[in-house]
N, CA, C and O atoms as CSV, one atom per row, in Angstrom:
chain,resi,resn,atom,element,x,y,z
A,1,UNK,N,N,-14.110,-2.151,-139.115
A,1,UNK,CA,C,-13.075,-2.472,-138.150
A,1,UNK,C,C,-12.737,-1.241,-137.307
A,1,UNK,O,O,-12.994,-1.370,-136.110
A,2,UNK,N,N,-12.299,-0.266,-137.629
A,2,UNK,CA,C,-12.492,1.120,-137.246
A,2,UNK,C,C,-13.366,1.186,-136.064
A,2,UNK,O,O,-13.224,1.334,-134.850
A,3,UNK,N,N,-14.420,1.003,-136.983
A,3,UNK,CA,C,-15.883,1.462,-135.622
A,3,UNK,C,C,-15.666,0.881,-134.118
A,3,UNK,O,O,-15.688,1.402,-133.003
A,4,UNK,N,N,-15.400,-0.698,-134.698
A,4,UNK,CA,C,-15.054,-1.617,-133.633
A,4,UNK,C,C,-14.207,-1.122,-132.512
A,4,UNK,O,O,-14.628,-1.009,-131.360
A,5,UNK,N,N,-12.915,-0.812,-132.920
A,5,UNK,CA,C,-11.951,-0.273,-132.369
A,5,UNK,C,C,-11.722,0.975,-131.656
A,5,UNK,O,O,-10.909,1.324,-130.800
A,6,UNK,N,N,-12.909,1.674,-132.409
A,6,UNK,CA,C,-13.278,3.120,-131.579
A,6,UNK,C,C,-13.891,2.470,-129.730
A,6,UNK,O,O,-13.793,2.889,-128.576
A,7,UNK,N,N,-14.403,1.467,-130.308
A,7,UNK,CA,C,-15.291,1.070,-128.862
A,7,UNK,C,C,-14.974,0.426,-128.091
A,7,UNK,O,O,-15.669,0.279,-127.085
A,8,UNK,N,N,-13.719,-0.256,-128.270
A,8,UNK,CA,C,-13.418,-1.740,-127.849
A,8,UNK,C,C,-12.800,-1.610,-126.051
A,8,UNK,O,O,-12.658,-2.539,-125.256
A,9,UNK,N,N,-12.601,-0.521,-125.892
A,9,UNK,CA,C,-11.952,-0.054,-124.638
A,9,UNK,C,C,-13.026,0.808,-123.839
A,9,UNK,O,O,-12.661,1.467,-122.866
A,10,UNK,N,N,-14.395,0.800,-124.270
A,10,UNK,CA,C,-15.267,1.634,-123.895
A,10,UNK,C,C,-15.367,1.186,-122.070
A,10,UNK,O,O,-14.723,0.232,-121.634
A,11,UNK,N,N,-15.964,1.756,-121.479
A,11,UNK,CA,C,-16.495,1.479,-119.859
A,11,UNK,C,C,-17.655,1.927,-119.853
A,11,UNK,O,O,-17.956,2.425,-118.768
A,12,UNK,N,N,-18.557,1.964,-120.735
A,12,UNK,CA,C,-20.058,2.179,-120.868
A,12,UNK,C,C,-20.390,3.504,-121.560
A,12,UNK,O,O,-19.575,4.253,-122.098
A,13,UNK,N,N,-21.738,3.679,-121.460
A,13,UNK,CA,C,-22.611,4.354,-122.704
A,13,UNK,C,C,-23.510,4.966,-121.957
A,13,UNK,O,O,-23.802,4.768,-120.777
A,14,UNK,N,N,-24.089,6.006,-123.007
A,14,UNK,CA,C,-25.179,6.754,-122.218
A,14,UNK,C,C,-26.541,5.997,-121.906
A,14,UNK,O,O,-27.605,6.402,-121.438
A,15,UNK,N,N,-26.224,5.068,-122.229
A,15,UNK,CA,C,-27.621,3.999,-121.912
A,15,UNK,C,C,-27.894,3.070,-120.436
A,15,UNK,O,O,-28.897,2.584,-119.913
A,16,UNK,N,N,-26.329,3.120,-120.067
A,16,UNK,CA,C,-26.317,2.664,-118.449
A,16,UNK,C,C,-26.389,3.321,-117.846
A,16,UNK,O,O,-25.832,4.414,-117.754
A,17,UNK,N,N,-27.749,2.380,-116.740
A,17,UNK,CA,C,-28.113,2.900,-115.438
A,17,UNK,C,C,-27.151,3.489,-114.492
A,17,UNK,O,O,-26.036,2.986,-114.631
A,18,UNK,N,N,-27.211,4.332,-113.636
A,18,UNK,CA,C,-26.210,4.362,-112.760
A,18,UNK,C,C,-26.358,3.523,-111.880
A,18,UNK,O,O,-27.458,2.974,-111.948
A,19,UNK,N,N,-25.454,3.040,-110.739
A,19,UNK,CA,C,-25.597,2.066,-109.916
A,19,UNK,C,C,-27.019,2.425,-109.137
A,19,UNK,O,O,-27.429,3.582,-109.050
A,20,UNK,N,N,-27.605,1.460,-108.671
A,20,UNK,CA,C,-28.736,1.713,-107.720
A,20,UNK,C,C,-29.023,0.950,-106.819
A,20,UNK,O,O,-30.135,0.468,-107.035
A,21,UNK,N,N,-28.484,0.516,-105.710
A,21,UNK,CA,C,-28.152,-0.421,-104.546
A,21,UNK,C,C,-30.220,-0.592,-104.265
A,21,UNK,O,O,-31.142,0.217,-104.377
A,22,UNK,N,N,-30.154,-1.928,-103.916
A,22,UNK,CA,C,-31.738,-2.715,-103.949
A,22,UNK,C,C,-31.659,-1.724,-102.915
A,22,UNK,O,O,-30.708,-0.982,-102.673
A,23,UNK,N,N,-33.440,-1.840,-101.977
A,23,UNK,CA,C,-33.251,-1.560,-100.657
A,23,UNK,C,C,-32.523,-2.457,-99.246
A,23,UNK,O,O,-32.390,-1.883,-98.165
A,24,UNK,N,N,-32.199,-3.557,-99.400
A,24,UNK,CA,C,-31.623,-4.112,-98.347
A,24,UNK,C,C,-30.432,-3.895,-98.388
A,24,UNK,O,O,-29.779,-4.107,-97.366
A,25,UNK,N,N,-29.895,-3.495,-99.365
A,25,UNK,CA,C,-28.336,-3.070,-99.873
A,25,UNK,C,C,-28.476,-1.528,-99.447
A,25,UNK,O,O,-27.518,-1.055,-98.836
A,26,UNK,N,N,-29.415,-0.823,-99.671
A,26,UNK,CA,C,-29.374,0.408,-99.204
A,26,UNK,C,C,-29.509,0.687,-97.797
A,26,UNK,O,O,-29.152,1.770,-97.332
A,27,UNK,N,N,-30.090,-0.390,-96.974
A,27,UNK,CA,C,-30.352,-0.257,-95.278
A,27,UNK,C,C,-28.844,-0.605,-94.842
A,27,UNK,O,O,-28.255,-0.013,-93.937
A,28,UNK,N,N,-28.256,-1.738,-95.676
A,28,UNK,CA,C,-26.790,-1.925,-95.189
A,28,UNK,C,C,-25.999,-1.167,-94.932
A,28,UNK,O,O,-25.243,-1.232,-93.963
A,29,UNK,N,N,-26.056,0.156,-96.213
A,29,UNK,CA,C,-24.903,0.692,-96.514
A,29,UNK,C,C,-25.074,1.585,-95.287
A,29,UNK,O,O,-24.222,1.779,-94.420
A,30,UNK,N,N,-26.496,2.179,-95.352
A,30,UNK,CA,C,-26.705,3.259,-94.191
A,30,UNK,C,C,-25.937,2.930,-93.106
A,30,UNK,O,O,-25.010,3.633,-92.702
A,31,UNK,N,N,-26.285,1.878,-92.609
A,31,UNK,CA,C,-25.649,1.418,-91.436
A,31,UNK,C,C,-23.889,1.063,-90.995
A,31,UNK,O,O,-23.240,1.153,-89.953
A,32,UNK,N,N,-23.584,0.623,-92.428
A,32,UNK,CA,C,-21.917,0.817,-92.542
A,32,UNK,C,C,-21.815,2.476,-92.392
A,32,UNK,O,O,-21.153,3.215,-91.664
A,33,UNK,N,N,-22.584,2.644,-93.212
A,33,UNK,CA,C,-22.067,4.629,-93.148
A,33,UNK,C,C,-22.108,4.898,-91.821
A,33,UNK,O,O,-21.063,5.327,-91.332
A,34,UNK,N,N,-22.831,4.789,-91.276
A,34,UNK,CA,C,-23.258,5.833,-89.928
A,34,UNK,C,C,-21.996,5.419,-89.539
A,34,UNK,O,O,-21.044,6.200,-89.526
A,35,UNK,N,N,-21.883,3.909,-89.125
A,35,UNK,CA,C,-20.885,3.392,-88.310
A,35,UNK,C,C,-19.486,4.232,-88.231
A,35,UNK,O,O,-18.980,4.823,-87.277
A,36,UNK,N,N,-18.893,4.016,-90.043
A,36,UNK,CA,C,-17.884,4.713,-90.399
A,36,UNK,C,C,-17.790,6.407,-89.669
A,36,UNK,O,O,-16.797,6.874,-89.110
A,37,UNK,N,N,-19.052,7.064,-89.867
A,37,UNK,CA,C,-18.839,8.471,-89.819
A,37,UNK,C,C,-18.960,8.360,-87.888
A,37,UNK,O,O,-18.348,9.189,-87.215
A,38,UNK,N,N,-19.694,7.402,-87.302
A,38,UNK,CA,C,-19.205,7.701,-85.399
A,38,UNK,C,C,-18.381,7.302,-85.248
A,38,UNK,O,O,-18.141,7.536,-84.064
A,39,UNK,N,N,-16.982,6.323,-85.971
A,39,UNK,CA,C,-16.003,6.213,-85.259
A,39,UNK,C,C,-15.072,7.164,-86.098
A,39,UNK,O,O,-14.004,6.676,-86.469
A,40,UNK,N,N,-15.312,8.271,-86.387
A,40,UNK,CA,C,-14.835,9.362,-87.200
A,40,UNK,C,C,-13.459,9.096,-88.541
A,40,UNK,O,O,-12.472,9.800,-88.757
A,41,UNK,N,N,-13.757,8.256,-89.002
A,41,UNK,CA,C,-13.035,7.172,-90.408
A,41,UNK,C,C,-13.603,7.602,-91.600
A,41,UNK,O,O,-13.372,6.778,-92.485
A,42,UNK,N,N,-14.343,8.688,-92.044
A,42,UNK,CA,C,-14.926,8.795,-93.130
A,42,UNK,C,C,-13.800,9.155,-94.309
A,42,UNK,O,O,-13.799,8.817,-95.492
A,43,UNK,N,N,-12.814,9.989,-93.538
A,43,UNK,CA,C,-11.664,10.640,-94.604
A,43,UNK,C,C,-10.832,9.356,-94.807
A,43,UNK,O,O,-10.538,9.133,-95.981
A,44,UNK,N,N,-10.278,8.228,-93.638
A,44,UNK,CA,C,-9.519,7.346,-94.211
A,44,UNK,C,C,-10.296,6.409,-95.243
A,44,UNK,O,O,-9.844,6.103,-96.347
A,45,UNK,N,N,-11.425,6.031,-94.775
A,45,UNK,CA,C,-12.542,5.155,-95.818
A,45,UNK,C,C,-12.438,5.518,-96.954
A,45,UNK,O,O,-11.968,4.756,-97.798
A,46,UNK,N,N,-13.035,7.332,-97.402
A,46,UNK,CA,C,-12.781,7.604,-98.791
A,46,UNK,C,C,-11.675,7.519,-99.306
A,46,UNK,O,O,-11.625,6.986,-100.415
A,47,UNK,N,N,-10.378,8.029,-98.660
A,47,UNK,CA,C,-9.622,7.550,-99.545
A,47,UNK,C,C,-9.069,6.282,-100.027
A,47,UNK,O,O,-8.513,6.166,-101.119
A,48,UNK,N,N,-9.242,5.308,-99.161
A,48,UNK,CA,C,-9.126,3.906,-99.585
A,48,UNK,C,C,-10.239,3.628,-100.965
A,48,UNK,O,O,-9.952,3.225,-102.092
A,49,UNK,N,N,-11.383,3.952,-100.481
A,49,UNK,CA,C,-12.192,3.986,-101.760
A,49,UNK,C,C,-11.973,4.060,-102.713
A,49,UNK,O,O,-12.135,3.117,-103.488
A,50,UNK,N,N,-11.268,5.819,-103.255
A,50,UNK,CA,C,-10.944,6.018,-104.102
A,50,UNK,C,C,-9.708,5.553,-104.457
A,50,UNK,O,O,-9.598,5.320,-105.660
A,51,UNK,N,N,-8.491,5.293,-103.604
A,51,UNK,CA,C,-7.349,4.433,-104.189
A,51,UNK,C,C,-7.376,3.180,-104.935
A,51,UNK,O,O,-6.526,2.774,-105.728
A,52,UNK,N,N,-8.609,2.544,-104.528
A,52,UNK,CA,C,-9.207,1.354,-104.587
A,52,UNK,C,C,-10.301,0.862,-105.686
A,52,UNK,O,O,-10.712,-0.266,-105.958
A,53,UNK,N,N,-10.666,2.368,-106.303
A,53,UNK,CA,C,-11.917,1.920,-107.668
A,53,UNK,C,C,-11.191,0.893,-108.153
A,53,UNK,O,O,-11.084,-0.058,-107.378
A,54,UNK,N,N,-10.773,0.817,-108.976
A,54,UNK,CA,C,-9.833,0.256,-110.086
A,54,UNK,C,C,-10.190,-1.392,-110.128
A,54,UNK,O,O,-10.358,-2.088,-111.130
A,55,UNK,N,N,-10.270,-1.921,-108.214
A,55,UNK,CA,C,-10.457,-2.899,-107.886
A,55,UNK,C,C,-11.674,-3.520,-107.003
A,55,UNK,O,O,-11.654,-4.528,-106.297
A,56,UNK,N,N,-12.831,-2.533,-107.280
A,56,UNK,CA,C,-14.050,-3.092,-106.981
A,56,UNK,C,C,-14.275,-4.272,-106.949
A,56,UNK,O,O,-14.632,-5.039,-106.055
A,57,UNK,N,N,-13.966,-4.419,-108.333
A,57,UNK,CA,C,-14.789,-5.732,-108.907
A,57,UNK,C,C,-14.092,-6.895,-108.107
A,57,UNK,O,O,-14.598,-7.731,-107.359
A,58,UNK,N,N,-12.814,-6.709,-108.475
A,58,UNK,CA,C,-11.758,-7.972,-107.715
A,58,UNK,C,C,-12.473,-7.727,-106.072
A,58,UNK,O,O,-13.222,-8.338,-105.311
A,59,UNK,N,N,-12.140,-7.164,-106.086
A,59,UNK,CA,C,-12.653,-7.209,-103.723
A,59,UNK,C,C,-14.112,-7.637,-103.653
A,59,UNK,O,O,-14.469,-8.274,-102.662
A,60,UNK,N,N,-15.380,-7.219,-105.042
A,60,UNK,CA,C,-16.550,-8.276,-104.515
A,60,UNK,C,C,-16.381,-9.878,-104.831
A,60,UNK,O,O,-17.061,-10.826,-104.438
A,61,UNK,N,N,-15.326,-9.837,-105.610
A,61,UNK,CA,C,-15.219,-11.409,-106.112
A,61,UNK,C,C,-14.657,-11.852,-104.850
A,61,UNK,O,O,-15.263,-12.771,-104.298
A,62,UNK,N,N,-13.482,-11.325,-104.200
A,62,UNK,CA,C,-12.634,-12.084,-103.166
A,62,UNK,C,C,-13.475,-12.314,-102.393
A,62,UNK,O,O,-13.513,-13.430,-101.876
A,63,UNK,N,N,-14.858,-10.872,-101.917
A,63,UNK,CA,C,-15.777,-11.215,-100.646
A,63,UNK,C,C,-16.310,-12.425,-101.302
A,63,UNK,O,O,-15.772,-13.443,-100.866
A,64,UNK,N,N,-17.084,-12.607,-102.095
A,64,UNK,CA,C,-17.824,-14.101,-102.414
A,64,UNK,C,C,-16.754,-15.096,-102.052
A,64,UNK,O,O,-17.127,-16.138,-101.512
A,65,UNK,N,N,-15.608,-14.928,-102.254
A,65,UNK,CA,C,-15.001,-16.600,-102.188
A,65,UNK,C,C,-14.741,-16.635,-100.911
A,65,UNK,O,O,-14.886,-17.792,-100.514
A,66,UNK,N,N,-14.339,-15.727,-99.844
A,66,UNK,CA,C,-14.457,-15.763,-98.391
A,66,UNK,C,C,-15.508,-15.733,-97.815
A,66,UNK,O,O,-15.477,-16.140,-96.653
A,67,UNK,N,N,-16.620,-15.331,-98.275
A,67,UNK,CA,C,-18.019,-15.463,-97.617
A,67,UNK,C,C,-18.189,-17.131,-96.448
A,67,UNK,O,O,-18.531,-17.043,-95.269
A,68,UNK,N,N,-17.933,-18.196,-96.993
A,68,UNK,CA,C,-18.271,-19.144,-95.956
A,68,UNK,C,C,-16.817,-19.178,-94.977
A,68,UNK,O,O,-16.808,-20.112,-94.176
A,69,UNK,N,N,-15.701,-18.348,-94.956
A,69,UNK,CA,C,-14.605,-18.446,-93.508
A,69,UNK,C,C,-15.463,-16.969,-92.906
A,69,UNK,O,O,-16.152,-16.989,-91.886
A,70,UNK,N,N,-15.302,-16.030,-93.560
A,70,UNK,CA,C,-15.653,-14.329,-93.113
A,70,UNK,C,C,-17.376,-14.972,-92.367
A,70,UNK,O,O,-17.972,-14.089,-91.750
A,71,UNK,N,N,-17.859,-15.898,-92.400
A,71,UNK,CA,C,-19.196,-15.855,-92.436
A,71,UNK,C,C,-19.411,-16.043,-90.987
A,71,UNK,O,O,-20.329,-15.572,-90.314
A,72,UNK,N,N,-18.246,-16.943,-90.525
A,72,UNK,CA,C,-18.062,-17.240,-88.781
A,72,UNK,C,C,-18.032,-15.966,-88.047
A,72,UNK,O,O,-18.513,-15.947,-86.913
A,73,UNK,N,N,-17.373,-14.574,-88.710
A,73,UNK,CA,C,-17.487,-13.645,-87.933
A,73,UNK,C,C,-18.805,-12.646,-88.307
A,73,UNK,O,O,-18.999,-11.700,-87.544
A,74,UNK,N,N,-19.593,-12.805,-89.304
A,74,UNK,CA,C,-20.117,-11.157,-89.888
A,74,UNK,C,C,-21.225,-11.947,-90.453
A,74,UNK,O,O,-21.070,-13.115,-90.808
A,75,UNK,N,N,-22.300,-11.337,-90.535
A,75,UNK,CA,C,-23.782,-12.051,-90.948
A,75,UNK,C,C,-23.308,-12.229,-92.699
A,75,UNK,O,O,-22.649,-11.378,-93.297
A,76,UNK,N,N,-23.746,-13.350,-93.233
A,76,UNK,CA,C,-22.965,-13.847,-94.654
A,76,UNK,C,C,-24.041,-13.302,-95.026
A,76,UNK,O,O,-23.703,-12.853,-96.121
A,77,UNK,N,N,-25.128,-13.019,-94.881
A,77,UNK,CA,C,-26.531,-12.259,-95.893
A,77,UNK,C,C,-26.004,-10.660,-95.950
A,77,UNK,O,O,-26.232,-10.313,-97.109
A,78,UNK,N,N,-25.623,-9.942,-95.490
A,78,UNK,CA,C,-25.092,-8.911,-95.208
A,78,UNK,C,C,-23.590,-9.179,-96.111
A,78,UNK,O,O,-23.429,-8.366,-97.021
A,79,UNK,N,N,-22.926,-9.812,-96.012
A,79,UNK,CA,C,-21.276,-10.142,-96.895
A,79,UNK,C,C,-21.975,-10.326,-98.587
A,79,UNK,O,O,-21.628,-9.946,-99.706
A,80,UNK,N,N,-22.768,-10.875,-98.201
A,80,UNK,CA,C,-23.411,-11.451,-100.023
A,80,UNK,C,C,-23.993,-10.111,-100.214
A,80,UNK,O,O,-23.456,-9.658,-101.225
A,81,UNK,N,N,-24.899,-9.184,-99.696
A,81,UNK,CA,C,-25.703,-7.799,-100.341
A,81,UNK,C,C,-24.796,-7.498,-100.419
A,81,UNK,O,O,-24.476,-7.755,-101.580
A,82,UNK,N,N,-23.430,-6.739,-99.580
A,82,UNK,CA,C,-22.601,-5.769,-99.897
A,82,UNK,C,C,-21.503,-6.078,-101.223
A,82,UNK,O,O,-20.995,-5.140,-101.836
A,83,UNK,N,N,-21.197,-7.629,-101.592
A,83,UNK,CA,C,-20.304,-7.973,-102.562
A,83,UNK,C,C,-21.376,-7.675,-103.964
A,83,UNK,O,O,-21.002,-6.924,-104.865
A,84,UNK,N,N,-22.397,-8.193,-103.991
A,84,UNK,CA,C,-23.481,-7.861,-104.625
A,84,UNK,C,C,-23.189,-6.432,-105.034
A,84,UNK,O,O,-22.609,-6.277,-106.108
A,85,UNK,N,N,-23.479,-5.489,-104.399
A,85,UNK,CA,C,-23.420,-3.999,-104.710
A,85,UNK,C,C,-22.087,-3.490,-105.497
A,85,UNK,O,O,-22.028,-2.850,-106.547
A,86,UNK,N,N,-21.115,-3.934,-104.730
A,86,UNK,CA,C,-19.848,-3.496,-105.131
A,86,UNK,C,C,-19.524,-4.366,-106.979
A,86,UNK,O,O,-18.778,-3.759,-107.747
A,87,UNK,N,N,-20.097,-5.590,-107.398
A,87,UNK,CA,C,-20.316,-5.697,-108.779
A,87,UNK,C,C,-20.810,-4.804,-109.554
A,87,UNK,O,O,-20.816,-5.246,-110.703
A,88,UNK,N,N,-21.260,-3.684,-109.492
A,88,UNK,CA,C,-21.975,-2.978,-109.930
A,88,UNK,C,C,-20.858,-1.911,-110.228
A,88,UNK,O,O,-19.914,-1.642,-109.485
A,89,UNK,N,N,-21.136,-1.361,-111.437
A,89,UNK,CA,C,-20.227,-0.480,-112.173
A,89,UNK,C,C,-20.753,0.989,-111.339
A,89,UNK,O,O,-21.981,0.977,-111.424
A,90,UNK,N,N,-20.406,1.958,-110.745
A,90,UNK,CA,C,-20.258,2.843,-110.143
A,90,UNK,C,C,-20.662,2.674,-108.589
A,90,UNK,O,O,-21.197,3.545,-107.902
A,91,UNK,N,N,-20.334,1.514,-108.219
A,91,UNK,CA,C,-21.089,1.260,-106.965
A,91,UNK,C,C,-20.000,2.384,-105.894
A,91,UNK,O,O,-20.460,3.041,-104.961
A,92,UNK,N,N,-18.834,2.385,-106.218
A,92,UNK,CA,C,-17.646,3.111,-105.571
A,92,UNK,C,C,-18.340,4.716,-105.202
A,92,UNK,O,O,-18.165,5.385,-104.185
A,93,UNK,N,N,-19.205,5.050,-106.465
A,93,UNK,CA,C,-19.451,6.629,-106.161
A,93,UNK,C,C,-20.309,6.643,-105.472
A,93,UNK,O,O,-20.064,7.403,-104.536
A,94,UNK,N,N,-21.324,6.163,-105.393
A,94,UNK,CA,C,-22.197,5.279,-104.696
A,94,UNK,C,C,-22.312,5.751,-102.720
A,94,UNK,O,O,-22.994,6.475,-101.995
A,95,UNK,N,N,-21.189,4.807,-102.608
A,95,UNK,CA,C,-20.467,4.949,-101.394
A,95,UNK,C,C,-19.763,5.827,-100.688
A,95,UNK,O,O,-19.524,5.976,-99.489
A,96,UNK,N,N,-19.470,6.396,-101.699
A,96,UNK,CA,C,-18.328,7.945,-101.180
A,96,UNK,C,C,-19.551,9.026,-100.936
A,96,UNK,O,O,-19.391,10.014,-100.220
A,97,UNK,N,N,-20.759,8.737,-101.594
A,97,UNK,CA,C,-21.821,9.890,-101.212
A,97,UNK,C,C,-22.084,9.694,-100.150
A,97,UNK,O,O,-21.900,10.504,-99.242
A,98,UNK,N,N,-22.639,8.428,-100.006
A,98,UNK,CA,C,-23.569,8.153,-99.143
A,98,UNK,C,C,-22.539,8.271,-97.342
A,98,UNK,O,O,-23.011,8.636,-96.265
A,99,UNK,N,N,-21.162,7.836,-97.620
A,99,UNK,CA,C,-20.193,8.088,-96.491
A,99,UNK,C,C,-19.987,9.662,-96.097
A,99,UNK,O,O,-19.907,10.137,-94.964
A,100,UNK,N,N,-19.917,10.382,-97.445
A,100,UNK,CA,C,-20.367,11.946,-97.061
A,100,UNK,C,C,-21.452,12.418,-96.355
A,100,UNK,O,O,-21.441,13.351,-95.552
A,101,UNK,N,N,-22.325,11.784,-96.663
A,101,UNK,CA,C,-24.341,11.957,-96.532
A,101,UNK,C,C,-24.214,11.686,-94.620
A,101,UNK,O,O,-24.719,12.420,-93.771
A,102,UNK,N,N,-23.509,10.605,-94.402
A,102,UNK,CA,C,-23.501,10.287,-93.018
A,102,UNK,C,C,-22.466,11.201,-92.150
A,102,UNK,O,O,-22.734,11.557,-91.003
A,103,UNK,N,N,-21.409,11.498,-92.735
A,103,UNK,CA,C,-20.299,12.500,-91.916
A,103,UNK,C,C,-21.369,13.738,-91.684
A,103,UNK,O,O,-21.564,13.939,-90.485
A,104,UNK,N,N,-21.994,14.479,-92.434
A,104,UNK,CA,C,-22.494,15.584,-92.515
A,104,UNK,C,C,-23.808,15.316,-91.220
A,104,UNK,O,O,-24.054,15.993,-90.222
A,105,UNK,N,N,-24.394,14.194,-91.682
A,105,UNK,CA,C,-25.527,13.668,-90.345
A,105,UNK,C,C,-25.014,13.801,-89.309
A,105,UNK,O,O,-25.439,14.514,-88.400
A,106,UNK,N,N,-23.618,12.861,-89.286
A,106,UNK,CA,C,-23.353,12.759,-87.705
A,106,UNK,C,C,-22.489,14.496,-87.312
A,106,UNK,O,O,-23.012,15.219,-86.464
A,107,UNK,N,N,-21.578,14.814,-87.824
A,107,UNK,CA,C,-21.445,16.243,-87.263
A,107,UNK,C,C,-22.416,17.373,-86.902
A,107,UNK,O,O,-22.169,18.368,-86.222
A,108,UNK,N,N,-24.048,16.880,-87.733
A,108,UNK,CA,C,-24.823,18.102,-87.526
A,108,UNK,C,C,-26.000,17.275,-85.837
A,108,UNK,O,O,-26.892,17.784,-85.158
A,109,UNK,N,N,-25.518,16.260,-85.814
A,109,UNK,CA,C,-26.375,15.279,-85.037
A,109,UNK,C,C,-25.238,15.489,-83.649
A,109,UNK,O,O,-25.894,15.445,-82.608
A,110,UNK,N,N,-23.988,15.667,-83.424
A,110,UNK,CA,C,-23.361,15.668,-82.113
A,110,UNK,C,C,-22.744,17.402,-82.058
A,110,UNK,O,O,-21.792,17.737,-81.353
A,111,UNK,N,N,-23.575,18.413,-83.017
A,111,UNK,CA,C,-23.178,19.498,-82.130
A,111,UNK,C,C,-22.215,20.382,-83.170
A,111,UNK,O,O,-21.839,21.512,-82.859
A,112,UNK,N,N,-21.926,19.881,-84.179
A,112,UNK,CA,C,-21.108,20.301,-85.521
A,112,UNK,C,C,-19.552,20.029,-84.353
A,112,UNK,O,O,-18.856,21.042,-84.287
A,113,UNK,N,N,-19.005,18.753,-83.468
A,113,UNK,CA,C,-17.621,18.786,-83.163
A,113,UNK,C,C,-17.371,17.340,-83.031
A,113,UNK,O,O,-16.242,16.931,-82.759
């Protein structure tokens, strides 16, 4: 019972993968990133991010159940990869790199201003 209880609150093991977005999930994100880092939003994004781990999971569930209203505005194959990703247990860190990875692109891409 003990043992049990040592574990019962666990959030994973050295045996899980880290997140690893497919490649069509990875062309997405690029493209959210860039976006984020040219309309210069990378600092408000991360921190929503990070205010926001906690509730990954809930915000890919909500995208699935809005997917057919959200779908009138935003390609629903694109709404389904990105809710997809965000199920994924570290998908959050994931994102905060890859939103870094693009700030650093686009400042060294318009001149470092």
């Amino acid at each position: 019972m003990r043992e049990f209880l040592r574990n019962a609150f666990a959030l994973g093991d050295a045996n899980n993968k880290p997140c690893q977005p497919t490649d069509e999930q990875r062309a997405l994100l690029v493209k959210l990133c860039a976006e984020v880092a040219r309309r210069r939003m990378t600092g408000p994004a991360l921190t929503f991010l990070e205010m926001s781990r906690p509730l990954n999971t809930l915000g890919a569930a909500a995208m699935h159940f809005f997917t057919p209203l959200a779908s009138t505005l935003a390609n629903p194959v694109a709404l389904r990869q990105f809710a997809e990703f965000l199920d994924q247990r570290g998908s959050v860190d994931v994102l905060c790199q890859m939103l870094e990875t693009a700030e650093k692109e686009h400042v060294a891409g318009s001149g470092g201003g």
